[in-house]
C-alpha positions as MATLAB code, in Angstrom:
seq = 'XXXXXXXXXXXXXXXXXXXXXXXXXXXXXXXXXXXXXXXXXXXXXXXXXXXXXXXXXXXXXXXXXXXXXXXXXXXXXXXXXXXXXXXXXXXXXXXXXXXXXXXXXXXXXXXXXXXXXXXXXXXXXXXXXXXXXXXXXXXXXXXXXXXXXXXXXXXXXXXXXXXXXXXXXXXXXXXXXXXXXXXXXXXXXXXXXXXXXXXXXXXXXXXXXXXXXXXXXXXXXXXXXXXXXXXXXXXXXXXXXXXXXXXXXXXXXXXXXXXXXXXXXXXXXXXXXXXXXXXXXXXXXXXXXXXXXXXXXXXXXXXXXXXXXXXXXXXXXXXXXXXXXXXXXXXXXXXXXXXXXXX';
ca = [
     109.654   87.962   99.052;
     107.759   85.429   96.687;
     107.401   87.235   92.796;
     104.631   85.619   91.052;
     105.229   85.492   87.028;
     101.963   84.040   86.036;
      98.830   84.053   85.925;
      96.863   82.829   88.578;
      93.335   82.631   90.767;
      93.941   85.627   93.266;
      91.835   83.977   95.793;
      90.999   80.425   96.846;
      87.211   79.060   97.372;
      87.457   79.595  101.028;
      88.495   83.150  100.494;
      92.010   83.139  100.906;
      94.686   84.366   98.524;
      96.226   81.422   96.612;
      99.547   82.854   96.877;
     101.114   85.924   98.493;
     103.355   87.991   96.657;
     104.548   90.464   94.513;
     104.770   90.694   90.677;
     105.458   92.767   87.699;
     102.423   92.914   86.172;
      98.997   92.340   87.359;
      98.683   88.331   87.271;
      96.460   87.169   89.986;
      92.984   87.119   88.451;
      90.635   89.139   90.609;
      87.743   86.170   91.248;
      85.024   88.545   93.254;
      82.703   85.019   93.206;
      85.309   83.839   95.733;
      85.122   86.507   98.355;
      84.801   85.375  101.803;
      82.744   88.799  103.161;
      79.629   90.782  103.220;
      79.256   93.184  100.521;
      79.551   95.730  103.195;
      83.169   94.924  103.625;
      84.478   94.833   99.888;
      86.452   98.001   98.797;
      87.052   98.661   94.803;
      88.834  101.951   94.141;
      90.372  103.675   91.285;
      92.669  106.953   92.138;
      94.427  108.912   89.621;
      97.123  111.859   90.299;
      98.422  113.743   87.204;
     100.776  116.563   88.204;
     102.541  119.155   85.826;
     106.410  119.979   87.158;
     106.966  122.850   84.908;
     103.454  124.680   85.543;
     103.375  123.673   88.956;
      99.538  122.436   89.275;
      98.329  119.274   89.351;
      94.733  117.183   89.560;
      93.791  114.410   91.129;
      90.562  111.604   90.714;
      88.774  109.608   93.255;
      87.026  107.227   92.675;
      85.928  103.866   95.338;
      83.065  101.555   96.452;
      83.678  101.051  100.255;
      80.454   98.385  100.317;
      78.372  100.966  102.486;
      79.785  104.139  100.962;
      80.988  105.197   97.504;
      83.256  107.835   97.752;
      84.655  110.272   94.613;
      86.698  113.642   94.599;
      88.058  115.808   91.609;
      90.876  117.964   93.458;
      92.934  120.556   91.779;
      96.124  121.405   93.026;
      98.375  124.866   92.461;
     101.716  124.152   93.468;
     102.937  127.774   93.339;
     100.568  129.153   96.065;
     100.562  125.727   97.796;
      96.654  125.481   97.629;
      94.256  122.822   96.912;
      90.804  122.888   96.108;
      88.036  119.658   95.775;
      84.837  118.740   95.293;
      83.506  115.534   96.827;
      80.356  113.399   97.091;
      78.915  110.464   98.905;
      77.077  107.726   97.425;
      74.875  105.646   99.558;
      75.034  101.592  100.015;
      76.514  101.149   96.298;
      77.575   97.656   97.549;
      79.364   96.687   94.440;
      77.310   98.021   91.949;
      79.420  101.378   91.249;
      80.852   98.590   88.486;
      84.627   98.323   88.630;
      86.166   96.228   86.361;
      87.962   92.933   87.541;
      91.152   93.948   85.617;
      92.742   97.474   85.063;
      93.992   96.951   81.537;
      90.600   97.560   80.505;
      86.766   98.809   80.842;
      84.805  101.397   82.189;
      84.139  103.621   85.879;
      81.619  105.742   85.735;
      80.061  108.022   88.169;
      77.792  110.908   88.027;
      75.252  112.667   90.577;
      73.849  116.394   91.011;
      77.648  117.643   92.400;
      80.117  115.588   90.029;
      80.840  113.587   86.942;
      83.575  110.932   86.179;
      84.670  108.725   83.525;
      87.916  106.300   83.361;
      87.992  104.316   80.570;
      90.562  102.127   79.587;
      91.221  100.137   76.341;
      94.574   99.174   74.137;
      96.933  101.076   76.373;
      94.803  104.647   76.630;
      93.440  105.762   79.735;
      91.075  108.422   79.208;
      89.673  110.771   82.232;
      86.221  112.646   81.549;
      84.883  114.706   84.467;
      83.036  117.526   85.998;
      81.612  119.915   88.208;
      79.401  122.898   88.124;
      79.633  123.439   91.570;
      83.589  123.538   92.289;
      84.851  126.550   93.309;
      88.463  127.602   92.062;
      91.322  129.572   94.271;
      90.110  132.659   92.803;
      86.473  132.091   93.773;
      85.074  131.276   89.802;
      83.296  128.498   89.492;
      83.084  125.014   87.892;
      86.111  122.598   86.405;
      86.165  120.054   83.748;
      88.244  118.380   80.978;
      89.311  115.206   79.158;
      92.919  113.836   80.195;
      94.620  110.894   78.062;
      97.231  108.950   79.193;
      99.084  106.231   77.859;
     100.761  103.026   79.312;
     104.090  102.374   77.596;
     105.321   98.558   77.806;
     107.289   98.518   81.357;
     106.474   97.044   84.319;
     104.035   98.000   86.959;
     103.931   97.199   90.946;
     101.715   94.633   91.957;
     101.089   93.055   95.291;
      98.609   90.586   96.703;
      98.423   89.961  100.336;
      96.229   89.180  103.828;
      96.135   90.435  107.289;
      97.572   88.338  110.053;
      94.043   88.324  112.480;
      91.810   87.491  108.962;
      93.747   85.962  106.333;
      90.444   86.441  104.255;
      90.591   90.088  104.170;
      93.304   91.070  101.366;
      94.958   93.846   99.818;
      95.289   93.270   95.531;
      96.571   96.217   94.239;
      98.640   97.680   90.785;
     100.419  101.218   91.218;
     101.115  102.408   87.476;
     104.042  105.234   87.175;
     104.834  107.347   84.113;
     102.025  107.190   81.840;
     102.918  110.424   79.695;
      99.425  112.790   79.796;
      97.725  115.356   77.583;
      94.463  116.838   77.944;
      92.931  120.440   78.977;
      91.323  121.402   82.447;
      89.259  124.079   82.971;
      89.756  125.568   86.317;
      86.955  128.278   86.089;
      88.831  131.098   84.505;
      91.503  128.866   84.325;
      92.954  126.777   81.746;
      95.451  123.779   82.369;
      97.313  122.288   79.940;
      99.131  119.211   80.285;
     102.348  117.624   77.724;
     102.887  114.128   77.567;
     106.793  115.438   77.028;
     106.914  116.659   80.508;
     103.985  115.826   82.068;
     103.074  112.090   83.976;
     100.085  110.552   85.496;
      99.690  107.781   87.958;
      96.856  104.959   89.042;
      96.236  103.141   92.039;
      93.896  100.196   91.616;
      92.903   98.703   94.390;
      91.012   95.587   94.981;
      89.888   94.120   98.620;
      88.077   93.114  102.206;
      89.862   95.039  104.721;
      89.989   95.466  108.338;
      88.395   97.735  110.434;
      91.068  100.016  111.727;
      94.200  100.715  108.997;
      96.641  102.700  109.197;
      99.054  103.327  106.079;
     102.074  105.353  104.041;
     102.460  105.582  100.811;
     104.598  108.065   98.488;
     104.768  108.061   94.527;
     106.994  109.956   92.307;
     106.948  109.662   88.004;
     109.580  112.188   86.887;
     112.304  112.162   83.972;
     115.438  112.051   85.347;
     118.518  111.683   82.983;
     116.283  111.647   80.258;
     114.863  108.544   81.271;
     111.524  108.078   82.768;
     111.506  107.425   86.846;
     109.344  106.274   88.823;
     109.524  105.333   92.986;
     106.375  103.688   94.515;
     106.544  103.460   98.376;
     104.500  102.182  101.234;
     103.552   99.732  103.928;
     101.277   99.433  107.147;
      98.530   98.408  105.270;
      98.289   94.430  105.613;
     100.975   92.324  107.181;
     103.759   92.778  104.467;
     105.923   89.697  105.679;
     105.608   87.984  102.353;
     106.220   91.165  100.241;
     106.583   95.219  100.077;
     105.323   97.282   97.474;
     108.344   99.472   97.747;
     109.680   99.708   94.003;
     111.981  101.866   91.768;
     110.805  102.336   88.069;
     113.615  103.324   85.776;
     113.374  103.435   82.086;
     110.263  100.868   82.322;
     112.050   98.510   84.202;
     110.728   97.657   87.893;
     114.203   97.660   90.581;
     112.907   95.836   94.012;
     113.292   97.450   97.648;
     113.096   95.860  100.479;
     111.274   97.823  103.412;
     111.575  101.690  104.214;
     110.402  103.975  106.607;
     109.130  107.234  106.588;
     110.277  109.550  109.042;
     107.456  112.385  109.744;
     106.547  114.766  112.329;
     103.085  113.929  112.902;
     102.222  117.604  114.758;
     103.248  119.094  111.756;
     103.026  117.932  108.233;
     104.881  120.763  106.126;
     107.668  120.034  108.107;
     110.259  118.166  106.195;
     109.929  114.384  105.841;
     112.636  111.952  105.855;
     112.859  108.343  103.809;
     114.952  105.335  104.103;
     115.752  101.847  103.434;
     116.776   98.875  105.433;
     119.707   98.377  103.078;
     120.926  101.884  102.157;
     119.281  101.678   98.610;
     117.158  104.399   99.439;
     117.628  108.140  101.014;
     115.588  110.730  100.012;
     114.616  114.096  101.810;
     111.004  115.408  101.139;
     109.864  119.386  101.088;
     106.507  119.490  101.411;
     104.580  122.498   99.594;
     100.914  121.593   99.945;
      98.794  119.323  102.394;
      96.180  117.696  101.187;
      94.125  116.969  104.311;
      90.794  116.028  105.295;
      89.189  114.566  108.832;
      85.871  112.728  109.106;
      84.636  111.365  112.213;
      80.650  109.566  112.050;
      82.023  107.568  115.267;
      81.861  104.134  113.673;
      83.684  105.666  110.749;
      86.812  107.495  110.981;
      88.930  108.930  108.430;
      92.070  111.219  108.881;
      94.505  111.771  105.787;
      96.994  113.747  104.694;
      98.443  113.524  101.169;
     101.279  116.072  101.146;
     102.793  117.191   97.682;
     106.388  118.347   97.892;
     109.721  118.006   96.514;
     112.045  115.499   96.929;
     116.184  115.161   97.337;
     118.661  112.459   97.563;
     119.410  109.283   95.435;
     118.414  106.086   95.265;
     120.040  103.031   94.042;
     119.083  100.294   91.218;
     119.729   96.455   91.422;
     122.721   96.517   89.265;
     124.296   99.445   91.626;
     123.580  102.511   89.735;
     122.850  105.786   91.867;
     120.316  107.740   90.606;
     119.734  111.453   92.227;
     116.933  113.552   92.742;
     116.756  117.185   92.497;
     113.796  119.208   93.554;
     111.549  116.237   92.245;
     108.129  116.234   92.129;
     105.991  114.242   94.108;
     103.431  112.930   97.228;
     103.902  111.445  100.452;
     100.481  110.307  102.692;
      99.884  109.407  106.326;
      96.167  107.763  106.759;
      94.468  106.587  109.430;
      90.849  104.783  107.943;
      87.805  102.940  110.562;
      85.608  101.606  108.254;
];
């Protein structure tokens, strides 16, 4: 599995990626100009999970350009009563234009339309989160959410991946997961009001960058969590592109980045509360996952299909570093997803 440590052209004139790979920060340059697609085909997304152990609720933030389709959710999650509420809205042939920065260090995402409002901005380490909604409806049937959430990006290293699919080496997959950015900020959950601690409280980004496909089916699972006292973070997944030259399937501990090789999640598709198993190809990973709420949604336009289910649970086991360390979970909190996408 190739590591790139420096910067370089993520694609090639024709298209292509220059070079496959992994790295620990974000150093293939995202050149849109070199795209080898219709505008109809390039996806740009920005999602955003911030979740409270201690209180037991989290939020989450959607936002993506899918060429033909924008797509953006604000969804509130209660951990205690295993509910989850959202609010969601389509924009219509954005192509591009939503405006997603080429880099995720820094710049601006904004969205706003007669059901929602959202804001990411990024600059010198702070990522701040605006949004809004009149019309979302809370658990307890009051109405309307919003809030300002800050996070900051301590110096460690992040998961970064760049590569194709084996029938179109011109459609790619460039993406950054960021764990354990410590978050403050208020939410107001119609009557409610959330509170989040950057002490005890992390959020997450996935920034992704692409031309897929048409049919794509994936797993991923993220966890940011203090364990020891240390900051911890596990980012895993795979199905999406053809991972021969690299997995994205990474342990974060203390702001260092600790490389898996593949896993597997083991999931009863007929049921998704039913307990989850994950392992590794080399025994360096074995967790047990409790799930507490699905996040699910089905769409089905014919042409486009979409069935996902992000379950948040809590997860069991250990996992070990490069130098042989085992680290153990306990009741740690944290999301596990099974997608199917035709788009």
């Amino acid at each position: 599995m190739p590591e790139i440590k420096k910067q370089i052209p993520l694609l090639n004139s024709d298209g292509t990626i220059t070079q496959e790979g992994w790295a620990r920060s974000p150093y293939w340059t995202y050149n849109r100009e070199n795209i080898a697609a219709s505008k109809l085909r390039i996806k740009e997304w920005d999602y955003y999970s911030v979740l409270s152990p201690s209180k037991e609720y989290g939020i989450t933030f959607t936002a993506s350009d899918l060429g033909y389709a924008g797509l953006f959710a604000i969804c509130y999650l209660d951990f205690k009563k295993g509910i989850f509420k959202q609010i969601d809205t389509l924009s219509v042939m954005p192509l591009g234009k939503t405006g997603f920065p080429r880099v995720n260090e820094s710049g601006v995402v904004s969205f706003e339309d007669k059901k929602l409002s959202l804001r990411f901005e990024t600059i010198h380490g702070k990522r701040t989160l605006e949004f809004g909604s009149k019309d979302f409806v809370a658990p307890d049937g009051s109405r309307g959410i919003q809030g300002k959430i800050e996070l900051t990006e301590p110096k460690m290293d992040t998961m970064n991946i760049a590569t194709s699919w084996k029938e179109n080496r011109k459609a790619f997959y460039y993406n950054t997961k960021i764990n354990c950015m410590p978050a403050t900020g208020n939410v107001f959950v119609g009557n409610q009001t959330l509170t989040f601690d950057s002490k005890t409280d992390f959020g997450a980004l996935d920034w992704g960058r692409g031309v897929w496909t048409y049919k794509n089916r994936w797993y991923w699972s993220s966890v940011s969590a203090w364990i020891d006292g240390k900051p911890f973070g596990l980012n895993l997944g795979y199905g999406f592109s053809d991972r021969t030259p690299a997995s994205e399937n990474v342990i974060l501990y203390d702001g260092k980045i600790h490389k898996l090789d593949e896993v597997n999640f083991i999931i009863n598709t007929k049921d998704y509360m039913a307990p989850w198993k994950f392992i590794s190809n080399n025994n360096r990973l074995d967790l047990d996952f409790q799930p507490i709420v699905d996040r699910n949604s089905y769409m089905n336009f014919i042409l486009i299909k979409s069935v996902q289910h992000q379950v948040f649970g809590k997860f069991n086991g250990t996992v070990v570093l490069d130098d042989g360390k085992k680290i153990k979970l306990e009741n740690v909190l944290g999301f596990a997803e099974d997608v199917l996408n035709h788009y």
